[in-house]
N, C-alpha and C positions, 0 to 999 in steps of 0.2 A: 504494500500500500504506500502511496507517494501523498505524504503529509507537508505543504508546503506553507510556510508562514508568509503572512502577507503582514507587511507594516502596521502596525498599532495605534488606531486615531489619539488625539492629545490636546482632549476640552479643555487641559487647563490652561487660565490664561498666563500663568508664572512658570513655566515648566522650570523645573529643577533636577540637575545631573541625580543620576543614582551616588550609592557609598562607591567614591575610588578607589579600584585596586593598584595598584602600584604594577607595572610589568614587570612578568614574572622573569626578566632577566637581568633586574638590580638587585641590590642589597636591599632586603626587608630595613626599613628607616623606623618600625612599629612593630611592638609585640600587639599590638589591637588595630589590624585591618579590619577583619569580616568574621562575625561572629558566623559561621559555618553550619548549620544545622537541617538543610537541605543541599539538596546537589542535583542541577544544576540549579540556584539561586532565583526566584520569580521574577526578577525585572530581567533574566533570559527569555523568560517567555514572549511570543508573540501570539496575534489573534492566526487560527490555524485557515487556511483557505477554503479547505475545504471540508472542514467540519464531520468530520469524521462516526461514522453510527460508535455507542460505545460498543453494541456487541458486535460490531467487529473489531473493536479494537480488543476486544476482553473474550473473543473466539476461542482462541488456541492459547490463553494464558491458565499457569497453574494457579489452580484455584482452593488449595487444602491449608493452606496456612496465611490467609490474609488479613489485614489488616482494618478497623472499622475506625476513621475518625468525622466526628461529628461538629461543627465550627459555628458558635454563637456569637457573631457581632456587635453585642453592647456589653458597655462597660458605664458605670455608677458616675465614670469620671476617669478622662483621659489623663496619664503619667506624663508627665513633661519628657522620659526619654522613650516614650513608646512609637514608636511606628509600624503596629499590627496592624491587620485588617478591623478595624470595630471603630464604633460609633458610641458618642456619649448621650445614654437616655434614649427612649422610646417614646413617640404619641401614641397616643392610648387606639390600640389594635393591633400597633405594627406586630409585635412580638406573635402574638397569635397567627398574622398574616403569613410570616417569616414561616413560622413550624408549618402550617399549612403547605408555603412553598417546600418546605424538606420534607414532606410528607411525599410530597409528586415528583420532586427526583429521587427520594428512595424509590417507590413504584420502577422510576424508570431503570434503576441502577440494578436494580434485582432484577427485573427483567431484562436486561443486557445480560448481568452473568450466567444466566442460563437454567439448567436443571439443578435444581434443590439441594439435592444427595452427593452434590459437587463440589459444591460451595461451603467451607467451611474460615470461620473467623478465628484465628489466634488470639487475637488482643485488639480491645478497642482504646477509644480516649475522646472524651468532651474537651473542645478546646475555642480559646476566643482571642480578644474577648473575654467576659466573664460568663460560663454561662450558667453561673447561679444569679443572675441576676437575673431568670429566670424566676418566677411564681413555685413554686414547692407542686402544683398541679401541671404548669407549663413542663417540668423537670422528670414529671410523668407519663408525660407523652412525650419527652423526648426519650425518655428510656423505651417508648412502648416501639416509638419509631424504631428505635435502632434493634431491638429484639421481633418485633413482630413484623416489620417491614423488609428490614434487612437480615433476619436471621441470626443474629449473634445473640448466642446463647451466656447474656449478662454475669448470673449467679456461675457460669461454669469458665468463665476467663480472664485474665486480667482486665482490671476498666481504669484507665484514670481519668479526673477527672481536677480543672484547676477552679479556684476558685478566691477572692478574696475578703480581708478582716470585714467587709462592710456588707459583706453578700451569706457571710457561711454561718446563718439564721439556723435556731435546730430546726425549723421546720423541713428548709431544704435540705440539711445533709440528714438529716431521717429517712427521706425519699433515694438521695444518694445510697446510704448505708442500705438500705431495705432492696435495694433494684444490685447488688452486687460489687459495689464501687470498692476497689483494692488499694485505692491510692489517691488518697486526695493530697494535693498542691496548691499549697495556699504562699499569695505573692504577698511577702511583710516590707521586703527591702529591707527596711531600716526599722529597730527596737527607736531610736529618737526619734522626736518629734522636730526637732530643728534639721535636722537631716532628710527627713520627709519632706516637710515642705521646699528644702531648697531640690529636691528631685521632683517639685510641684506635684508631690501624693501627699495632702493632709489629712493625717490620721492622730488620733490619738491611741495613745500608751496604753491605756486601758481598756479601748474597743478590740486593740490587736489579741489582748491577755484576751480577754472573753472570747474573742473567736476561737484562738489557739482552745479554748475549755471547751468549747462547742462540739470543736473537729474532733478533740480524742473523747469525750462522752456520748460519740455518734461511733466508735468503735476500730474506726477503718484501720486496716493492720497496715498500712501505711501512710504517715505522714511525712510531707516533704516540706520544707520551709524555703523559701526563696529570699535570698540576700544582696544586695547590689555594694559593692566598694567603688571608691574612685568620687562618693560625690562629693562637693564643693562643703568646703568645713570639718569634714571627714578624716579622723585623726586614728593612728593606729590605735590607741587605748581606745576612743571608740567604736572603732571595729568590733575590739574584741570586745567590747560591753556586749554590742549587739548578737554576738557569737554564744555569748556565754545566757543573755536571756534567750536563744532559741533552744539552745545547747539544754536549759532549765524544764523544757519540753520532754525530754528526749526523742526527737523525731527520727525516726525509720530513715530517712535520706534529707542534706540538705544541700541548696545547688547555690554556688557562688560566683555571680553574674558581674563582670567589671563593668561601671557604669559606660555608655556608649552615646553620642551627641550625633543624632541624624538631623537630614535633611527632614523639613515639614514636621517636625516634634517640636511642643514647647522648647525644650532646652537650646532645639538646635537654630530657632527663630533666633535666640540673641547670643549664640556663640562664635567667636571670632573663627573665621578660617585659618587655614594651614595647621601642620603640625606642630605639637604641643609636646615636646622630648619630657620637661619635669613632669604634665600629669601623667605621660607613660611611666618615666620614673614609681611616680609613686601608685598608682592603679596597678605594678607590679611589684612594689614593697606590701601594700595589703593583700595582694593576693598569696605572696610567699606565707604573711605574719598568718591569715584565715588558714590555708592549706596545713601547714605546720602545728595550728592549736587545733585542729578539728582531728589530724594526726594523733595528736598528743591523748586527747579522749578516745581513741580506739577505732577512730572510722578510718574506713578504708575510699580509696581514690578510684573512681571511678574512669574519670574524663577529666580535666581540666575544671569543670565546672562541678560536675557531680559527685558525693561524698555519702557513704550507708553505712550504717550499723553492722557489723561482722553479724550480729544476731536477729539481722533484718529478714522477713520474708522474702521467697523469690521471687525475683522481679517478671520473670513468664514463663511461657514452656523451652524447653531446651529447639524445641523443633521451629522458631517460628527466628527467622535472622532480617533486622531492617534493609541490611543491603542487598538480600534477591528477592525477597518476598513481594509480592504487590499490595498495592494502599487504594481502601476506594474512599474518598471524601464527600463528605455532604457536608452543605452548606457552600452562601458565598463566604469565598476567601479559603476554601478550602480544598486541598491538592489531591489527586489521582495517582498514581503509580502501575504503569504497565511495562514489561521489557524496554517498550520501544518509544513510547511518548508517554513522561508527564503533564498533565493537564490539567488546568483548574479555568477560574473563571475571571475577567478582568481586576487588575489590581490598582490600589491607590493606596494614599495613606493621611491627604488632607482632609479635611474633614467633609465639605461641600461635595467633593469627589467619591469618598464612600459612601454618603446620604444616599448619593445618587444608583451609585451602584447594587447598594443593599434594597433599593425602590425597584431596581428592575429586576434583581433577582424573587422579589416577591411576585413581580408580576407576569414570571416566567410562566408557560402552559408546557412549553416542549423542552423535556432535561436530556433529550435522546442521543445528543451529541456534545462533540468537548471543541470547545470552542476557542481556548487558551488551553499551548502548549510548547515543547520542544521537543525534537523528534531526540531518544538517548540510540545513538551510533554504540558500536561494539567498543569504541577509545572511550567513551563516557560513561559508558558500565565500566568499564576497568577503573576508571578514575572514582568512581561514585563508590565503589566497592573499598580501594585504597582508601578513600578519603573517611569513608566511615566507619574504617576498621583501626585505620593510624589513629586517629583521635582519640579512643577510646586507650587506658590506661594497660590491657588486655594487651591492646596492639593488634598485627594480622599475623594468621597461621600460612609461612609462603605457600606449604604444599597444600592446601585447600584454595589457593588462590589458583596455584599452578594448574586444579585439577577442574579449577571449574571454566578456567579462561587458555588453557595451555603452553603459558609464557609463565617469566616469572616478575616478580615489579619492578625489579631492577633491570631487567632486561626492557621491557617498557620504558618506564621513569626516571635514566638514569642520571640524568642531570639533576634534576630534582632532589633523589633523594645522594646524591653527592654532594649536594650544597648542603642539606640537613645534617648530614653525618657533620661535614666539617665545621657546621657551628655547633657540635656537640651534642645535636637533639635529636640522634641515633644511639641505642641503645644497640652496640654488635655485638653483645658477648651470648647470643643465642644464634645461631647461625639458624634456626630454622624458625624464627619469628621475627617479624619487623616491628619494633617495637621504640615509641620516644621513651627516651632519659625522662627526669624529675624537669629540665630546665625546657626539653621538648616539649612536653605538657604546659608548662607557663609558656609557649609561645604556641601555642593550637591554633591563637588568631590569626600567625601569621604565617604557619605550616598550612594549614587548610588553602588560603588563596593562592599558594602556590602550587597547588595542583590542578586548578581550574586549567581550561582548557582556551586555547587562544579562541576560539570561536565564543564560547560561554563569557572570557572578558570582554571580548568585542562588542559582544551583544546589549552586556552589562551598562557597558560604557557608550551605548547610544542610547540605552534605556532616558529617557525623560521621565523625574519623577512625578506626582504630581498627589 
């Protein structure tokens, strides 16, 4: 099938470049280019030409270990360094309108993947957005959605599901807790209150404590706490405050997120351009001082970001791997995954721009086809597979690379990972693992975009934000 991207119209009237990568044939000037956490990155995508049926797209893919996520577009109150897909506040329907619209493209998405007895979910994940900002009844038919329309059998697989201090009501994580939920994620950032607001999330101290009482009185065998360093007034002793009031929790995992200044976010309306050497400086002394006290209490290093309890639940089944498995997404803002094309549905991050986009996603009749995407080539699976197996603390098994691609990644990547080794963020004393070092991992930001692919920066880098 010949998937051909046609240019991407661009309503907005400010356009603004995407995040720059730097070419990947200078010296990394930044351990925090590009926070990495898809491959190839969505402002790759373009609108596809010819719009492709999904069941033919989802024909002849393995379909026993897939993946279910589900994407809720509002939030209570946008973060001054957020640039996700979501919208702050609903008029009174939309929210209803919205599930209504993910009702009729689950219909279609199940019906694309074909017979029943085929189809089977690994693990799912609610994602936004917030989307406990969701009604405790609305939270109910999103679970019914995704078990009763799409098949994923809740109580019997991993779910997570994020949520924040302002949204994780007992009503709603009752409904969570009750429908299967293995893992709630709740975004705190910051234990201070002067820290929050200057990352423009005002909370207070006491609503976050009550939440945090909520989440573990509603049971869920995993909780994750989310952390931001790097923000403005942000001092190592308060780091670790905020470390040691999560740490007071004992949470099953928690993820340590260097703060980041984009294009179209509050913070990044009034921050100066060009590089900033002191805050990389010190956004990487907090991440050492975090990484090394969250060490020192017994957790184990996941990813660069990610840190779990040795006595923590497992995280899913052995059989189910993000880098070959496929992802079907519902919602707008929410991504597809087949061998050959990832797909989702137009993207934005200003605010005027996603109204707009989240208006016509409810107003959609026909989900029959994928409308934004990238075609992934046999070099972009090989990349997408290294990229998301290097980052991880694990690392990649070569002879499982070797067996599923027939080369080896050095034979592939050799520049690449020659430059890695000689800045020391190659770990060689395994010859049959590729694996970063302690100082590899503090630089993930900037290992990850050196593996993108000249086409996927190209692409990147004509992207117009908006």
């Amino acid at each position: 099938m010949s998937l051909t991207p046609i240019p991407s119209p661009s309503p907005s009237p400010a356009p603004v470049p995407a995040p720059t990568l730097t070419p990947a044939s200078t010296n990394t000037p930044t351990p925090y280019e590009s926070y990495v956490y898809a491959y190839p990155h969505k402002t790759a995508y373009r609108r596809l030409a010819e719009r492709p049926a999904l069941a033919g797209l989802w024909a002849t893919e393995p379909k026993d270990a897939l993946s279910l996520y589900l994407h809720i577009p509002f939030c209570e109150v946008r973060c001054g360094f957020c640039n996700l897909f979501t919208r702050v506040g609903a008029p009174e329907g939309l929210t209803a309108a919205y599930l209504d619209a993910l009702e009729r493209q689950a219909r279609a998405v199940r019906e694309a993947l074909g017979e029943a007895e085929r189809v089977r979910y690994a693990t799912a994940a609610f994602g936004g957005g917030t989307p406990t900002f969701l009604t405790a009844a609305e939270l109910e038919r999103l679970c019914d959605i995704a078990e009763h329309r799409m098949g994923a059998r809740l109580g019997a697989i991993p779910l997570s599901v994020e949520t924040s201090p302002a949204t994780a009501t007992p009503d709603r994580l009752a409904v969570l807790a009750a429908r299967g939920t293995t893992r709630l994620s709740i975004g705190v950032q910051s234990f201070d209150e002067a820290e929050a607001r200057a990352a423009v999330r005002p909370q207070r101290r006491a609503d976050v404590e009550a939440a945090l009482g909520h989440a573990r009185a509603a049971g869920f065998p995993v909780l994750n706490i989310d952390l931001i360093y790097g923000i403005d007034g942000q001092t190592e002793a308060s780091w670790l405050r905020s470390l040691d009031a999560a740490l007071a929790w004992r949470p099953e995992e928690l993820y340590l997120y260097p703060l980041y200044v984009r294009p179209l976010t509050g913070l990044g309306r009034r921050a100066p351009e060009g590089p900033d050497p002191e805050w990389d400086a010190r956004r990487l002394r907090l991440y050492r001082a975090g990484r090394d006290h969250l060490l020192a209490h017994g957790y184990t290093q996941g990813s660069m970001r990610s840190f779990r309890r040795p006595d923590a639940p497992a995280e899913g089944p052995e059989d189910y791997a993000c880098q070959t498995d496929g992802m079907t997404g519902l919602g707008c803002g929410a991504r597809s995954y087949t061998r050959d094309l990832h797909y989702s549905f137009d993207y934005a991050v200003g605010a005027h721009e996603v109204r707009a986009l989240v208006d016509t996603y409810t107003g959609t009749a026909d989900f029959s086809r994928a409308e934004y995407g990238r075609v992934i080539d046999a070099d972009e699976r090989r990349r997408r597979h290294l990229l998301q197996s290097l980052l991880q603390a694990a690392g990649l098994d070569r002879a499982a690379y070797r067996a599923r691609f027939g080369t080896d990644p050095a034979e592939d990547y050799p520049d690449e990972l020659s430059a890695f080794a000689s800045k020391g963020w190659l770990d060689e004393g395994e010859p049959d693992m590729l694996r970063l070092t302690p100082d590899g991992l503090a630089h993930s930001d900037a290992v990850g975009p050196r593996l993108f692919s000249p086409a996927v920066r190209a692409a990147m880098a004509a992207y117009e934000g908006r």
